[in-house]
Gaussian input, Z-matrix of N, CA and C with variables (Angstrom, degrees):
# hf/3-21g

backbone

0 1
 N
 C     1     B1
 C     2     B2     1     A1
 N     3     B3     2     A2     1     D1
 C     4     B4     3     A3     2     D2
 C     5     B5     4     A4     3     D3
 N     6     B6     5     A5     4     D4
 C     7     B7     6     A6     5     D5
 C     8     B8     7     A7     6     D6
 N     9     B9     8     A8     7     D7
 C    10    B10     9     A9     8     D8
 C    11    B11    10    A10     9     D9
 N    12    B12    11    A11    10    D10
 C    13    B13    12    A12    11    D11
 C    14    B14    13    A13    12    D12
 N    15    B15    14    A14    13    D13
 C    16    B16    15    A15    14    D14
 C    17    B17    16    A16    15    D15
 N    18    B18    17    A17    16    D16
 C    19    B19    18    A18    17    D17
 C    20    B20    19    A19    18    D18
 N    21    B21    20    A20    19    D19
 C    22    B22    21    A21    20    D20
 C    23    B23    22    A22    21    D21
 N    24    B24    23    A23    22    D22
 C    25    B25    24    A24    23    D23
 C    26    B26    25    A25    24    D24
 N    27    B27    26    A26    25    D25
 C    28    B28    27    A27    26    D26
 C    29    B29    28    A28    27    D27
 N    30    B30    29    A29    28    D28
 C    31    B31    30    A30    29    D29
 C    32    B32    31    A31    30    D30
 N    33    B33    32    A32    31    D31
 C    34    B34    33    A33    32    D32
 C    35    B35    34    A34    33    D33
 N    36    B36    35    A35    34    D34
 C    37    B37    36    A36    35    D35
 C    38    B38    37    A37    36    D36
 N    39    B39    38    A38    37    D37
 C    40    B40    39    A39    38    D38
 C    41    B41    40    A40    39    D39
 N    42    B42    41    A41    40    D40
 C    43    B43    42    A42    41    D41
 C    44    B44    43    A43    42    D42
 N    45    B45    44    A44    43    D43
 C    46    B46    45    A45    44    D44
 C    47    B47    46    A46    45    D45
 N    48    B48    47    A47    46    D46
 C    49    B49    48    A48    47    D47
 C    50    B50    49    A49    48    D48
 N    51    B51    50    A50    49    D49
 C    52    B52    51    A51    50    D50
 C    53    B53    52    A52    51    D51
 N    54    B54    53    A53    52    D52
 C    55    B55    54    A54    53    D53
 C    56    B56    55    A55    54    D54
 N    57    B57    56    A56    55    D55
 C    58    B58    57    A57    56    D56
 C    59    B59    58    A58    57    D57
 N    60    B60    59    A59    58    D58
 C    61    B61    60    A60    59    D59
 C    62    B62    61    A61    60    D60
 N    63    B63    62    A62    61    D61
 C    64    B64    63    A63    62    D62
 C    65    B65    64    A64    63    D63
 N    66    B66    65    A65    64    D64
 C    67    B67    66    A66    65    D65
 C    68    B68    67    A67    66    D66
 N    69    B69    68    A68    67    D67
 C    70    B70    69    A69    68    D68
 C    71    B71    70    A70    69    D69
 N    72    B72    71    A71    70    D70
 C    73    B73    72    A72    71    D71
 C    74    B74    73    A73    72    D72
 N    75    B75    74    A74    73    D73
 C    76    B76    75    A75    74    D74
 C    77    B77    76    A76    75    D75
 N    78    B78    77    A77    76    D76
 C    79    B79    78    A78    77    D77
 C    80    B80    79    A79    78    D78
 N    81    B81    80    A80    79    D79
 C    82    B82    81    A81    80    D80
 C    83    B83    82    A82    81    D81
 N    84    B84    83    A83    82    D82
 C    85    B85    84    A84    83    D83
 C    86    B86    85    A85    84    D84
 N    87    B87    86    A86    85    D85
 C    88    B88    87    A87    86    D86
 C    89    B89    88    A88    87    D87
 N    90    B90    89    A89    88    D88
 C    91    B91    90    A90    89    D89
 C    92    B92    91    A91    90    D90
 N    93    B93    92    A92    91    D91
 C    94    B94    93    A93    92    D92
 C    95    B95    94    A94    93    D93
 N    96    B96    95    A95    94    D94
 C    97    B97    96    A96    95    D95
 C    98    B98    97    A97    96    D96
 N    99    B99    98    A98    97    D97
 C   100   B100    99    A99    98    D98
 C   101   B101   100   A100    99    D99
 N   102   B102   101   A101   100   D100
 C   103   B103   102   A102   101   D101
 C   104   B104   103   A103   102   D102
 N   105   B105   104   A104   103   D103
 C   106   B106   105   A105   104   D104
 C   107   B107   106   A106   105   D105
 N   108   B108   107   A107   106   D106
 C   109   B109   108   A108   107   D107
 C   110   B110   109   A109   108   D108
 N   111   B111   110   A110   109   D109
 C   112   B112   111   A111   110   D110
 C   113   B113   112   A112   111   D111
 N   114   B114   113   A113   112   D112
 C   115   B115   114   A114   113   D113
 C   116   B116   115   A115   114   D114
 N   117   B117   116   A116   115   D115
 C   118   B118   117   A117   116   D116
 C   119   B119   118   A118   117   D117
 N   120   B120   119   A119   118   D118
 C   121   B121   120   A120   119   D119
 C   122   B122   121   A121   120   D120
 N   123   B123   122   A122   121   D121
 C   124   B124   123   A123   122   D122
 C   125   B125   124   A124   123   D123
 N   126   B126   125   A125   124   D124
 C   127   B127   126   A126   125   D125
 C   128   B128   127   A127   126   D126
 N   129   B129   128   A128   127   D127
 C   130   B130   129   A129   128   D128
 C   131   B131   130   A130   129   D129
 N   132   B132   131   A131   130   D130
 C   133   B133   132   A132   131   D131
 C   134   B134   133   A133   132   D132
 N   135   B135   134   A134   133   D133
 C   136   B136   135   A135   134   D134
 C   137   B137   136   A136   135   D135
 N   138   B138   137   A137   136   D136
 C   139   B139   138   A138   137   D137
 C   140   B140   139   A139   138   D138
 N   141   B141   140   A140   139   D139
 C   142   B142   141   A141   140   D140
 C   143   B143   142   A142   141   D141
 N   144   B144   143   A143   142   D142
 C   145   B145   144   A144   143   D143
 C   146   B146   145   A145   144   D144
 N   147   B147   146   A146   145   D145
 C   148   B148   147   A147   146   D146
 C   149   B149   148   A148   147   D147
 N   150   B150   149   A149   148   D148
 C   151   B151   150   A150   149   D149
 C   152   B152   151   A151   150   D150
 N   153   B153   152   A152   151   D151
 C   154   B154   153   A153   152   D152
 C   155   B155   154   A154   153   D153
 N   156   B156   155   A155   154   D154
 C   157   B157   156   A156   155   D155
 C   158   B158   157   A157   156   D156
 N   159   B159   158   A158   157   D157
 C   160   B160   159   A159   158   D158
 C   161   B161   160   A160   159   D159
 N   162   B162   161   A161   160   D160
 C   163   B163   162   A162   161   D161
 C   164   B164   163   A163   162   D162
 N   165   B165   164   A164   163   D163
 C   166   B166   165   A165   164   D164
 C   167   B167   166   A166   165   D165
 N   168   B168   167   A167   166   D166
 C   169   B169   168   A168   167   D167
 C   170   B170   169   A169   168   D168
 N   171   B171   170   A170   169   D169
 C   172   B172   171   A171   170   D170
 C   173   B173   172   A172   171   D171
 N   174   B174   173   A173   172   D172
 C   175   B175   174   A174   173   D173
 C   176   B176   175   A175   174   D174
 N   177   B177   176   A176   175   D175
 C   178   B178   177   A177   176   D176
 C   179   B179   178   A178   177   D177
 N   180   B180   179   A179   178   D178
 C   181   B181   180   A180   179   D179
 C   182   B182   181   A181   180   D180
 N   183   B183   182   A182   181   D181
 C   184   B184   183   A183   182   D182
 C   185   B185   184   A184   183   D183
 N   186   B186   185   A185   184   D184
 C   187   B187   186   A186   185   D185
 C   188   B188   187   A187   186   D186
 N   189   B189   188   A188   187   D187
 C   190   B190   189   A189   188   D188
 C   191   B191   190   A190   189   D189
 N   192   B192   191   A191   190   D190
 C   193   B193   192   A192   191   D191
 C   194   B194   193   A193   192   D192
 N   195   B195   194   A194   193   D193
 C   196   B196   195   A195   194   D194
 C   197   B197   196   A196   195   D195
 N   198   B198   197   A197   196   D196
 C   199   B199   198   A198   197   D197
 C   200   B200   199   A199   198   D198
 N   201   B201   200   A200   199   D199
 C   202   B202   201   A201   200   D200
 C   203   B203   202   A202   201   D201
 N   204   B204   203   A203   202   D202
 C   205   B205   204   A204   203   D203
 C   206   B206   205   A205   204   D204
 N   207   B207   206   A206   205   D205
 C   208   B208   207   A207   206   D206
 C   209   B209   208   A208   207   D207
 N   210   B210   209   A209   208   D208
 C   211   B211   210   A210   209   D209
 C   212   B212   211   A211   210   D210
 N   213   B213   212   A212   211   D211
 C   214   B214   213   A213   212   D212
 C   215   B215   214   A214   213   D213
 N   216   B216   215   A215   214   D214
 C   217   B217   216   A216   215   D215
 C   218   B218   217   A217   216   D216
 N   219   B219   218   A218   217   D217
 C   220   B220   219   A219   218   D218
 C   221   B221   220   A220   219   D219
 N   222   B222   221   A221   220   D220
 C   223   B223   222   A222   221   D221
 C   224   B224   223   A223   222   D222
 N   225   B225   224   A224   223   D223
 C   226   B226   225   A225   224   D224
 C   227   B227   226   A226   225   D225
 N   228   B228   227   A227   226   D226
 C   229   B229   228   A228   227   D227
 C   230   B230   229   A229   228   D228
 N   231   B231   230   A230   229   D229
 C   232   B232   231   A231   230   D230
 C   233   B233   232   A232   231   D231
 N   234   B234   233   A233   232   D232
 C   235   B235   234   A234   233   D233
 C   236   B236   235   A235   234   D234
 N   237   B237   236   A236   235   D235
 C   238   B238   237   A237   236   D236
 C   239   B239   238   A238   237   D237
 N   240   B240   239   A239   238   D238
 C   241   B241   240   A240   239   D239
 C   242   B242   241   A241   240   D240
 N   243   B243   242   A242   241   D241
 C   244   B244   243   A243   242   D242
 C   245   B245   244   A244   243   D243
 N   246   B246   245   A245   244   D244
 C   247   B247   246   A246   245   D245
 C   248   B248   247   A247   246   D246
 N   249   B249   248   A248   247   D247
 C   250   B250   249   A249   248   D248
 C   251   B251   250   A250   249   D249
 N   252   B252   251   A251   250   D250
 C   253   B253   252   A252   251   D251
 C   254   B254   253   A253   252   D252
 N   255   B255   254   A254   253   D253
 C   256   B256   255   A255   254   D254
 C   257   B257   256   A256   255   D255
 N   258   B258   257   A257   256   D256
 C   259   B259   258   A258   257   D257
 C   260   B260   259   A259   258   D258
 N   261   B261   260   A260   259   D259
 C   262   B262   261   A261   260   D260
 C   263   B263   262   A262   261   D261
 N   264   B264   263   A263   262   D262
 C   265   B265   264   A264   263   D263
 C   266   B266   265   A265   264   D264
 N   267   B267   266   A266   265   D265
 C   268   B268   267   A267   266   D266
 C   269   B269   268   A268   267   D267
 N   270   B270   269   A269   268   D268
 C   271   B271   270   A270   269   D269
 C   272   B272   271   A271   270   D270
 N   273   B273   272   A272   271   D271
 C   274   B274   273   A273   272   D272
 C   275   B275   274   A274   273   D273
 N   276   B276   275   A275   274   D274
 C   277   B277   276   A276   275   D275
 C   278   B278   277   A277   276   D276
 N   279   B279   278   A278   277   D277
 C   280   B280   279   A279   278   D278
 C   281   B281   280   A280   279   D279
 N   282   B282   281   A281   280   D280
 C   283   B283   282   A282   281   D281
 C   284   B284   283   A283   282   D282
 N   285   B285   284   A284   283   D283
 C   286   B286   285   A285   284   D284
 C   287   B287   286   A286   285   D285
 N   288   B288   287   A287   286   D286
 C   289   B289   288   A288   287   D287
 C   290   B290   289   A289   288   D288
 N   291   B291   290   A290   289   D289
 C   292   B292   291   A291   290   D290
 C   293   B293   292   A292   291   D291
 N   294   B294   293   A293   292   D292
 C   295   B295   294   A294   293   D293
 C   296   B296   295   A295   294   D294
 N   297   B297   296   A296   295   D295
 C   298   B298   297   A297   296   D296
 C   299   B299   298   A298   297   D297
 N   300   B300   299   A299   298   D298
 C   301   B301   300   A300   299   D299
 C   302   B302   301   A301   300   D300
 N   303   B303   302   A302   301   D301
 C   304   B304   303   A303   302   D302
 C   305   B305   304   A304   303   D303
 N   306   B306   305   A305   304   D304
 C   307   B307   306   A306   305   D305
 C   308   B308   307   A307   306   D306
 N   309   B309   308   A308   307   D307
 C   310   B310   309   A309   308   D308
 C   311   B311   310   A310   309   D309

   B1=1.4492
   B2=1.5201
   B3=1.4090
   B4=1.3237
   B5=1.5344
   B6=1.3973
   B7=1.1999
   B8=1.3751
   B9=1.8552
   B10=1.5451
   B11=1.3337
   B12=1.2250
   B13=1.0621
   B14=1.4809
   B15=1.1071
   B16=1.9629
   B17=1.8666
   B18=1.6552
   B19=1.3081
   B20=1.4465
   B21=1.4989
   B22=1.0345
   B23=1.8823
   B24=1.3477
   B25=1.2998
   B26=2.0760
   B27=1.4616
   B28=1.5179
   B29=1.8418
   B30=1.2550
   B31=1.9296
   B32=1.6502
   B33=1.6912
   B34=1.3940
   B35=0.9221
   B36=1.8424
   B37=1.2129
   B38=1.5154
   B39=1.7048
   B40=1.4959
   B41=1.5137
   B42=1.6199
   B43=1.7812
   B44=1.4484
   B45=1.1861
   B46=1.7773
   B47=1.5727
   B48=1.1069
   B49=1.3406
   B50=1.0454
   B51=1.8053
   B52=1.2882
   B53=1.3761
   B54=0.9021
   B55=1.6202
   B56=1.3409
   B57=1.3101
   B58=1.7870
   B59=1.6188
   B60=1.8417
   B61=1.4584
   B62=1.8240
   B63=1.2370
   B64=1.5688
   B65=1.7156
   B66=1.3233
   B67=1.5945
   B68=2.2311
   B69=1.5220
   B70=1.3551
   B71=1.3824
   B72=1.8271
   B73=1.0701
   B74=1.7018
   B75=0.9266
   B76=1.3232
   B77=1.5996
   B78=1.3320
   B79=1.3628
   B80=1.3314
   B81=1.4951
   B82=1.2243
   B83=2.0039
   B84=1.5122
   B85=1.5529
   B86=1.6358
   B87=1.6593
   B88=1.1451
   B89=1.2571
   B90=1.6358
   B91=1.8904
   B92=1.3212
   B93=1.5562
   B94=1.9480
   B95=2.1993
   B96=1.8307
   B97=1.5192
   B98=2.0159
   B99=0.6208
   B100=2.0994
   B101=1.7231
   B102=1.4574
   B103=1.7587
   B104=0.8160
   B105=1.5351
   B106=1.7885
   B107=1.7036
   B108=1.2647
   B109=1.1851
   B110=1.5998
   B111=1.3719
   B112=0.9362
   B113=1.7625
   B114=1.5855
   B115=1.9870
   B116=2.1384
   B117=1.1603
   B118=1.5274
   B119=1.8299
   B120=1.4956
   B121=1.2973
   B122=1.0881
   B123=1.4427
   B124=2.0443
   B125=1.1492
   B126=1.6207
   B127=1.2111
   B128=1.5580
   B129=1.3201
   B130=2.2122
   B131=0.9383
   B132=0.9706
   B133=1.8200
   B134=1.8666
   B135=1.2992
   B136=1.5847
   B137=1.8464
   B138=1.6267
   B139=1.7337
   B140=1.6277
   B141=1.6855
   B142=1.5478
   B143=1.7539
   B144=1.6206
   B145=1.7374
   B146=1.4468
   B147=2.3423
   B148=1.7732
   B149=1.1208
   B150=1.2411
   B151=1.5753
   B152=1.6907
   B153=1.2531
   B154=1.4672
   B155=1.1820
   B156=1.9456
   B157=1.4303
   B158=1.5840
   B159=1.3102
   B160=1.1355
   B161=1.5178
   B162=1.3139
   B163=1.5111
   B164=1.9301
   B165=1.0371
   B166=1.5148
   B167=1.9957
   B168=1.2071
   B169=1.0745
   B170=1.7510
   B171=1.6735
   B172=1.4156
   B173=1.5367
   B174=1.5741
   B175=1.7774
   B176=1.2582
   B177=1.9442
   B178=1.5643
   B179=1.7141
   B180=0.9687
   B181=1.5775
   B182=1.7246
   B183=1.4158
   B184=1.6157
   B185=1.2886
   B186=1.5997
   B187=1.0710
   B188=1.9054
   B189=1.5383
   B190=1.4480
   B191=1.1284
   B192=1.7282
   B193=1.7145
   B194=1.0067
   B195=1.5439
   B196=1.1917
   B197=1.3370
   B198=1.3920
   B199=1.5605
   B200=1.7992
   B201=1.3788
   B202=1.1968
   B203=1.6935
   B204=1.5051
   B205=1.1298
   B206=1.4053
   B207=1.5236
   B208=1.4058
   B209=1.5564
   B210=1.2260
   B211=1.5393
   B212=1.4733
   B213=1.3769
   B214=1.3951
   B215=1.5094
   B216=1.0931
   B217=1.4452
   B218=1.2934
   B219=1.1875
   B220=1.5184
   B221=1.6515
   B222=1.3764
   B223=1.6137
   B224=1.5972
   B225=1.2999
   B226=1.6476
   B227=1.6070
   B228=1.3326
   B229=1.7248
   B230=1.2641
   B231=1.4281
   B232=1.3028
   B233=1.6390
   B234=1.0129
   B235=1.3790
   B236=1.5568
   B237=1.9151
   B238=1.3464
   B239=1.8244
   B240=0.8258
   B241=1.6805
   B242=2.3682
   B243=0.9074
   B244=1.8046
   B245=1.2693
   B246=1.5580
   B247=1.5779
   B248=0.9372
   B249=1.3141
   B250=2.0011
   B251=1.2980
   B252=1.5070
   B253=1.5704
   B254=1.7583
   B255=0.9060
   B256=1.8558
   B257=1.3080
   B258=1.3782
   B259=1.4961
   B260=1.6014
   B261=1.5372
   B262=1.4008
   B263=1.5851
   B264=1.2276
   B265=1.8685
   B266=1.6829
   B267=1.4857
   B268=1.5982
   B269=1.5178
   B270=1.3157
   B271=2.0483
   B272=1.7866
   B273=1.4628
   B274=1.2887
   B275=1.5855
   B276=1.3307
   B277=1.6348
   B278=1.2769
   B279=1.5163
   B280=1.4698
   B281=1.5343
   B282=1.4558
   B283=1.3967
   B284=1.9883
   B285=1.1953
   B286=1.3444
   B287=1.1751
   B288=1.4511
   B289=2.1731
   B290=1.6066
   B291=0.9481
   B292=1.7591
   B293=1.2724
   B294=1.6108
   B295=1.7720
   B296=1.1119
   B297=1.4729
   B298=1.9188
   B299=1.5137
   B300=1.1053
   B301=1.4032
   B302=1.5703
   B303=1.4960
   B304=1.7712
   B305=1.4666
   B306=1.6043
   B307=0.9467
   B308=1.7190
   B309=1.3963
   B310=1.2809
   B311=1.2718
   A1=112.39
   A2=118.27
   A3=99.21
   A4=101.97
   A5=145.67
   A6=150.97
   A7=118.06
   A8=106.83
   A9=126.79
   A10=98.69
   A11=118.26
   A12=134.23
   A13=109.99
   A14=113.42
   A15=138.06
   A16=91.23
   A17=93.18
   A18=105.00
   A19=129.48
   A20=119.68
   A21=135.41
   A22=108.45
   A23=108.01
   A24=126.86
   A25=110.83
   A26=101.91
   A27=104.74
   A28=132.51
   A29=94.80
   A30=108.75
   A31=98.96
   A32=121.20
   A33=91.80
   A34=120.56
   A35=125.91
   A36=132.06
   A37=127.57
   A38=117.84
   A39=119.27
   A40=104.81
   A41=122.50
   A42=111.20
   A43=100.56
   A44=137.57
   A45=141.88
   A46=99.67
   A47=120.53
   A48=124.42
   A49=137.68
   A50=131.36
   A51=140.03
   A52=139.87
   A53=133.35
   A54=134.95
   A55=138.80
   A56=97.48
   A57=105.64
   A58=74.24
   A59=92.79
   A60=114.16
   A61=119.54
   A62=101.23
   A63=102.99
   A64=111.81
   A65=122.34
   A66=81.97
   A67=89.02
   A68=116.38
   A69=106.96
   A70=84.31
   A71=99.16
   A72=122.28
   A73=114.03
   A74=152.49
   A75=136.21
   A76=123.15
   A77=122.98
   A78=115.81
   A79=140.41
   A80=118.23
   A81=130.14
   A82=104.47
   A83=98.99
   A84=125.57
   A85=94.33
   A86=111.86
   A87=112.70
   A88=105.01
   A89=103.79
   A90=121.64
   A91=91.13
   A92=96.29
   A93=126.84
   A94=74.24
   A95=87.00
   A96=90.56
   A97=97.55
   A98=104.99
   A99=122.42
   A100=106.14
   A101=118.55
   A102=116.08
   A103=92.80
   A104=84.60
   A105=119.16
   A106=101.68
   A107=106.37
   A108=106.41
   A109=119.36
   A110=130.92
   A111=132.69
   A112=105.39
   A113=89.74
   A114=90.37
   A115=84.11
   A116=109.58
   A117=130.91
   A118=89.57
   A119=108.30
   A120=105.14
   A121=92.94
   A122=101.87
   A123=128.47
   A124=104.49
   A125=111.13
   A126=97.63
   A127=84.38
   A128=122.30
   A129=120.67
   A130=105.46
   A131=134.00
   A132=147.12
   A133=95.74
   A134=112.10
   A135=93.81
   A136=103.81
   A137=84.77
   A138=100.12
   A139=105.91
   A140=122.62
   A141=103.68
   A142=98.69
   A143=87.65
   A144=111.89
   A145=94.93
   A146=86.58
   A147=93.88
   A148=101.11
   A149=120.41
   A150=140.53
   A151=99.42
   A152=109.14
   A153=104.75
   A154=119.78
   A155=116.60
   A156=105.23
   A157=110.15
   A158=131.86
   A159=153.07
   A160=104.57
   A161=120.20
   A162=114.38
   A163=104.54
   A164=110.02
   A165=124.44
   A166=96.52
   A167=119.61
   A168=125.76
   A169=105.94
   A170=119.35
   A171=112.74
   A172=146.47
   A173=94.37
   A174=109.01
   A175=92.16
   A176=96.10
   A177=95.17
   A178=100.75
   A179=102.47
   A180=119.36
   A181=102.95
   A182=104.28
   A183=128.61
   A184=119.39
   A185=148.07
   A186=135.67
   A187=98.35
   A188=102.53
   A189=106.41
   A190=129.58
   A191=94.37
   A192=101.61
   A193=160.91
   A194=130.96
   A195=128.64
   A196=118.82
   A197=117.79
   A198=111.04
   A199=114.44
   A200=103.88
   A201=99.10
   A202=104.21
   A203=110.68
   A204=102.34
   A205=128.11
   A206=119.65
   A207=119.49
   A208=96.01
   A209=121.56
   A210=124.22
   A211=94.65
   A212=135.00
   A213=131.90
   A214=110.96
   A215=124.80
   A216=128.13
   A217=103.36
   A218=128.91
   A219=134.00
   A220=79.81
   A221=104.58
   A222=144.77
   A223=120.32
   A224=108.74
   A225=122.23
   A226=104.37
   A227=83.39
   A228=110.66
   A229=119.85
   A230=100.51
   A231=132.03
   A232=153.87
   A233=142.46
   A234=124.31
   A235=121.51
   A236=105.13
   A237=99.37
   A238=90.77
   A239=120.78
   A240=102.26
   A241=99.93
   A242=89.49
   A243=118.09
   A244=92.63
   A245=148.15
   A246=127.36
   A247=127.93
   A248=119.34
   A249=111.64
   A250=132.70
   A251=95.44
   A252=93.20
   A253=137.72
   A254=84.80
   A255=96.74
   A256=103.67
   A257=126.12
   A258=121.89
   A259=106.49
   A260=107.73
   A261=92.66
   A262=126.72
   A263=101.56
   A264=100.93
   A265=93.76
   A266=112.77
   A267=102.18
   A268=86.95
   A269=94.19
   A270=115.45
   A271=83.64
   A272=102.59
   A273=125.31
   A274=115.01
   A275=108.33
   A276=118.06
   A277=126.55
   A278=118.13
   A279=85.48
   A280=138.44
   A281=102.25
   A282=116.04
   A283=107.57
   A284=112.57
   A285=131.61
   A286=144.70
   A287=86.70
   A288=105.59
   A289=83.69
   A290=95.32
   A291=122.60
   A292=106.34
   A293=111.92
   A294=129.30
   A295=109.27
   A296=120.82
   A297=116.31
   A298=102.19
   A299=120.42
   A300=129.96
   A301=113.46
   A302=107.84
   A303=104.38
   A304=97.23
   A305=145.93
   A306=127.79
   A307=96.32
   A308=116.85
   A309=134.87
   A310=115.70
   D1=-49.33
   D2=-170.77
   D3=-73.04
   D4=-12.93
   D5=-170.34
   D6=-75.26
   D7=-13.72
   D8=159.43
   D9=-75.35
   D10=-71.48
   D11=-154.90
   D12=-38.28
   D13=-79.98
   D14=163.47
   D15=-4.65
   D16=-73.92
   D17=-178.43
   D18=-37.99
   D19=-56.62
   D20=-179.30
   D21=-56.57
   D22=-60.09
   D23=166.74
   D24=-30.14
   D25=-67.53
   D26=162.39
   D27=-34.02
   D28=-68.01
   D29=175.96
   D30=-74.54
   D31=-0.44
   D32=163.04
   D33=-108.03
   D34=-20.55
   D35=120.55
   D36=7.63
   D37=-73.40
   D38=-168.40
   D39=-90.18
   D40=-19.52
   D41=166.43
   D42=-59.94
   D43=-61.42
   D44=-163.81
   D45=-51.65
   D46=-75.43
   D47=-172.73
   D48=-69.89
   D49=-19.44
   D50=131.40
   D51=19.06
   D52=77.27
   D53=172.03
   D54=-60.14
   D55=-7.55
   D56=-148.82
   D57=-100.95
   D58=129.29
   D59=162.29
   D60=-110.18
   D61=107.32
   D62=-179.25
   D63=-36.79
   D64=124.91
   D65=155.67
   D66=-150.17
   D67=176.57
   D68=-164.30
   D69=-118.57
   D70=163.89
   D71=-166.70
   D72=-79.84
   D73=128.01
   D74=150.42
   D75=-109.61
   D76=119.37
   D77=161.98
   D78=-54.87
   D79=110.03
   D80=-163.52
   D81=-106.18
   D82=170.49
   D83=173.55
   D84=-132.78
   D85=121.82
   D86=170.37
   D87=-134.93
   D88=128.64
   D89=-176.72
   D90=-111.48
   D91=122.06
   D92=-169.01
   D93=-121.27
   D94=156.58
   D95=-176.78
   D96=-50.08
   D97=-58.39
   D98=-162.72
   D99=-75.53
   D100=-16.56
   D101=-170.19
   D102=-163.45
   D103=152.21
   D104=167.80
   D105=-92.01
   D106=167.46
   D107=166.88
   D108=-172.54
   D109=118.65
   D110=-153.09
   D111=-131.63
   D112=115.00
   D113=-165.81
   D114=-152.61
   D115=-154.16
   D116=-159.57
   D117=-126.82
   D118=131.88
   D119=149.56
   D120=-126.27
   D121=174.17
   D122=-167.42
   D123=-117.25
   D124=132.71
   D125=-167.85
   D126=-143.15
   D127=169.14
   D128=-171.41
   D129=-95.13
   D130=144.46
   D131=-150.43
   D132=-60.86
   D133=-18.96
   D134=-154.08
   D135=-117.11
   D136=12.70
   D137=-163.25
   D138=-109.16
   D139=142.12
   D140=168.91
   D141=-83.27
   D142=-149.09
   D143=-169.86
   D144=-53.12
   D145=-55.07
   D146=-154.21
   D147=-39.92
   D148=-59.49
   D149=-144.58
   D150=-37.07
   D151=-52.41
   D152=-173.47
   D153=-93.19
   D154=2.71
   D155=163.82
   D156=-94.03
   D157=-0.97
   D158=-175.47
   D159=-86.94
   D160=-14.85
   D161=-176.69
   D162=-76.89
   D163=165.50
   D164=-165.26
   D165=-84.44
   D166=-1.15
   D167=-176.51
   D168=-74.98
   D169=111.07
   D170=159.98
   D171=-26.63
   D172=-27.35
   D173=-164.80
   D174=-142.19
   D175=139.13
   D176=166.83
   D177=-101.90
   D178=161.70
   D179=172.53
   D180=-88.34
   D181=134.55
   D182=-166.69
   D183=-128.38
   D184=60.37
   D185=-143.77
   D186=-113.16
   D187=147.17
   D188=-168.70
   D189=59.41
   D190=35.06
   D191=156.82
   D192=-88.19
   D193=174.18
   D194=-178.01
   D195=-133.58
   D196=128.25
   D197=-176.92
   D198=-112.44
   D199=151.52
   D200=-172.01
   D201=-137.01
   D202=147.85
   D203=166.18
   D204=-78.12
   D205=-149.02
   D206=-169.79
   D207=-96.87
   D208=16.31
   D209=-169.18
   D210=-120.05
   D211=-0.43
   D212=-148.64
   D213=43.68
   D214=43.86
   D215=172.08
   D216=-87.78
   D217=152.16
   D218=-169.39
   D219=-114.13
   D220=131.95
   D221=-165.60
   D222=-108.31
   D223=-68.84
   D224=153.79
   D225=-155.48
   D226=154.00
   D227=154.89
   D228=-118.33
   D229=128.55
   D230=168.76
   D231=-99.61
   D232=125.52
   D233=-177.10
   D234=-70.37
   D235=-18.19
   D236=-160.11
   D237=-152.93
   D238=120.12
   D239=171.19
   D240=-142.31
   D241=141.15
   D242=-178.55
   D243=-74.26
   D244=113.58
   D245=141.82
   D246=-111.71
   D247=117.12
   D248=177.64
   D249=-50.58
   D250=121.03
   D251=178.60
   D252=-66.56
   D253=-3.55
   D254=167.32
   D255=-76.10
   D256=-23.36
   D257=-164.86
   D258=-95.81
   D259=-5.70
   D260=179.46
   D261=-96.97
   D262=158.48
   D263=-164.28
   D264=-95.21
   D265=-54.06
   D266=176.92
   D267=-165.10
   D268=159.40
   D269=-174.68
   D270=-119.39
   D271=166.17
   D272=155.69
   D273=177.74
   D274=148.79
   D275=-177.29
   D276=-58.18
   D277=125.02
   D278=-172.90
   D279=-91.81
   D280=20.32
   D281=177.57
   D282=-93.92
   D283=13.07
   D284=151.39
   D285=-123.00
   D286=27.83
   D287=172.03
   D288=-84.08
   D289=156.61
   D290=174.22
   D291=-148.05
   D292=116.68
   D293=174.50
   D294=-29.24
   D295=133.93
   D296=174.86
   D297=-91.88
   D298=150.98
   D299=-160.20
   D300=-57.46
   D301=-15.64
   D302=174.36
   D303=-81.43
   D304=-5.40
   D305=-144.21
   D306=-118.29
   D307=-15.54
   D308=170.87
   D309=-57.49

């Protein structure tokens, strides 16, 4: 019994104190005045895009990126890159680009 107990005491321990916030990936296109950039932001299962560009937080988090210049030149790749949100012109998903009619 007390060898439950101990136990039980532990995992109720690490639910209370816990940090780790789930959140899912979505593939984004982000136009900064100077780059493109096309990586995954995370966003919490119950939240959209806005939701997390709407947070009071300076920087969005960008993981598995790619930067490009104004030439579409690929610039660097990254695992992790910070971008300020003042700097962005517009984000969007990229499983909602739709071909422009020259591309058909």
């Amino acid at each position: 019994m007390v060898i439950e107990h101990t136990k039980l005491k532990k995992e109720q321990r690490t639910k209370i104190f816990s940090n780790v916030i789930f959140k899912r990936p979505i593939n984004v296109v982000i136009q900064t005045t100077d780059h493109k950039i096309c990586g995954n932001v995370h966003v919490r299962p119950d939240d959209r895009l806005r939701d997390e560009l709407n947070m009071s937080e300076p920087f969005l988090a960008v993981t598995d990126a790619t930067i490009f210049d104004q030439n579409e030149q690929v610039l660097y790749k990254t695992k992790f890159i910070a971008v300020n949100v003042a700097h962005i012109i517009w984000l969007l998903p990229q499983d909602e680009i739709n071909p422009s009619q020259d591309e058909k």
